[in-house]
C-alpha positions as CSV (number, residue, x, y, z in Angstrom):
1,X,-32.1,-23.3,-0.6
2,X,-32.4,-19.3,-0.1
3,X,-30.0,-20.0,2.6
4,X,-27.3,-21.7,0.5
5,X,-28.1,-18.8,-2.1
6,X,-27.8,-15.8,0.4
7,X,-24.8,-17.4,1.8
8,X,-23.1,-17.5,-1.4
9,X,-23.8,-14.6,-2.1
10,X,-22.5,-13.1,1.2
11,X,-19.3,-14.9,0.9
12,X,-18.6,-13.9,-2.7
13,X,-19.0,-9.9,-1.4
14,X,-16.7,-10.4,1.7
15,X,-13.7,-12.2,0.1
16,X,-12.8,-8.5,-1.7
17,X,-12.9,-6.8,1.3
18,X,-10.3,-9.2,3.0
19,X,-7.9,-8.8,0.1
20,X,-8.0,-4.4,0.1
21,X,-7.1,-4.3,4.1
22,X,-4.5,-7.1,2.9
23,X,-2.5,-4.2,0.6
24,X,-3.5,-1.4,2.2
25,X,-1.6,-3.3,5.5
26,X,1.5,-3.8,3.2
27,X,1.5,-0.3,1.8
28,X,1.2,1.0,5.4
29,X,3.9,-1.3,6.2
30,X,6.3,-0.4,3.7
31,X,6.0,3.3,4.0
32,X,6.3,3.0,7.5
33,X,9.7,0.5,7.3
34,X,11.0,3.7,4.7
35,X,10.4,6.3,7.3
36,X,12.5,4.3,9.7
37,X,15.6,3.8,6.9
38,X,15.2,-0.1,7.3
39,X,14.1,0.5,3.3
40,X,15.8,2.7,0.2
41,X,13.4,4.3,-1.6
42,X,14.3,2.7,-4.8
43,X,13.7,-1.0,-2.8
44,X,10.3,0.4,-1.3
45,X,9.1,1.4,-4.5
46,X,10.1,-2.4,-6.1
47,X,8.1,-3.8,-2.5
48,X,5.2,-1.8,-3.7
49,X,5.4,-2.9,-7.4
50,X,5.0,0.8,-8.7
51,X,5.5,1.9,-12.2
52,X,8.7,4.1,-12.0
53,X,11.3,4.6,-14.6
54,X,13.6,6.6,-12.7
55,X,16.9,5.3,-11.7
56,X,17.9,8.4,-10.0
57,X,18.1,7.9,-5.7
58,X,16.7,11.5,-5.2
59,X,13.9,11.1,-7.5
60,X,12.6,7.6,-6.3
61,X,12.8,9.5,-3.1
62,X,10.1,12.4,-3.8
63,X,8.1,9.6,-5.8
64,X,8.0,7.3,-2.6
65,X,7.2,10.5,-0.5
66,X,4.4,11.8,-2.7
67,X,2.7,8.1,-2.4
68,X,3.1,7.4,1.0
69,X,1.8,10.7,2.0
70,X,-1.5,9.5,0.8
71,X,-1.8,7.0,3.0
72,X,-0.4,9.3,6.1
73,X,-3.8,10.8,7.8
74,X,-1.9,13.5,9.5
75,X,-0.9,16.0,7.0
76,X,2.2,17.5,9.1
77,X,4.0,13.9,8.6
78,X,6.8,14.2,6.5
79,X,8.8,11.7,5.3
């Protein structure tokens, strides 16, 4: 019975885990895809579900730079 219990309990603490490196492997992906140009800003920020009100190309731009460099572990990356 403390088995089924611990067990339980173990599986109910791992499934979060699976579901952050899920994202965090999409936003990696999709800042990575607008570095290359295979994404606009504007559709990268839609991919990424971000609030943005902005319909302006060079400010969806800075707004997509200033989130992806978050995730960007090398500080001299720019986008």
């Amino acid at each position: 019975m403390k088995y089924l219990l611990l067990f339980t309990v173990f599986l109910g603490l791992s499934t979060p885990s699976g579901a952050v490196t899920t994202r965090m492997f999409k936003v990696l992906d999709t800042c990575a895809r607008y570095r290359l140009k295979e994404k606009t800003a504007l559709v990268a920020i839609k991919d990424l579900k971000l609030k943005y009100q902005g319909k302006d190309e060079s400010e969806a731009e800075l707004f997509i730079k200033l989130y992806c460099s978050v995730f960007t572990p090398n500080e001299n990356v720019d986008f």
